[in-house]
C-alpha positions in Angstrom: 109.7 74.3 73.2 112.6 75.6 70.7 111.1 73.2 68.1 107.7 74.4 68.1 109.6 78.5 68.5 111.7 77.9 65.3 108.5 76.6 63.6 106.6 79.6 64.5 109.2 82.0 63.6 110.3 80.5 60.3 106.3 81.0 59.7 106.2 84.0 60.1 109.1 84.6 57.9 107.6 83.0 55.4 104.4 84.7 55.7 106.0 88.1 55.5 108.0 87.1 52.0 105.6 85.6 50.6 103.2 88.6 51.2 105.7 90.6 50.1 106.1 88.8 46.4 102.5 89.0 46.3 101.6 92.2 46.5 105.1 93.4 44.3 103.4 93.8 41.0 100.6 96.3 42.8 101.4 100.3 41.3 99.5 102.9 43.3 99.1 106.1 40.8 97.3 108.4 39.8 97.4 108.2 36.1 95.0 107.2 33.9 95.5 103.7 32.4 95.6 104.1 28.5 93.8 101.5 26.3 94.8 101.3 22.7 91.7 100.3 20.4 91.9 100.5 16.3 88.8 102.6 14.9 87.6 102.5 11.6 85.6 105.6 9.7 83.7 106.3 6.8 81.9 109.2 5.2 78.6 107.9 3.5 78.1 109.3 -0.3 74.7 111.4 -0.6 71.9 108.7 -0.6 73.6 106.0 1.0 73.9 104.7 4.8 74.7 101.9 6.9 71.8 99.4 5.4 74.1 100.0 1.8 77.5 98.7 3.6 75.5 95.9 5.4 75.3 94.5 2.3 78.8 95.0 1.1 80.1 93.3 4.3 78.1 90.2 4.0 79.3 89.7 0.5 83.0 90.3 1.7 81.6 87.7 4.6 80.9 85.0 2.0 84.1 86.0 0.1 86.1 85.2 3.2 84.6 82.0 4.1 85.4 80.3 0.3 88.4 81.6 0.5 
């Protein structure tokens, strides 16, 4: 009977630790989680748009590959 007590309680010991690492890198707040992303932006000359720097990028595309 004290074998199969100690068993049980050095269980539950174990059960409470190790529930206790688990759950020690949770943080409960209220702020808002910040994100850092990089942005890039252009203003387009009069007469040009997007379909003029498509074909800028795939040149600078094939540039990068040979190189």
């Amino acid at each position: 009977m004290k074998k199969i007590l100690t068993a049980a309680v050095s269980a539950m010991m174990f059960l409470f630790v190790a529930g206790g690492a688990a759950t020690a890198q949770e943080e409960e707040t209220d702020e808002m989680q910040v994100v850092p992303v990089e942005t890039w932006a252009c203003n387009y000359r009069d007469g040009k748009g997007p379909g003029d720097l498509s074909s800028d990028i795939d040149a600078w595309k094939e540039w990068m590959d040979s190189n």
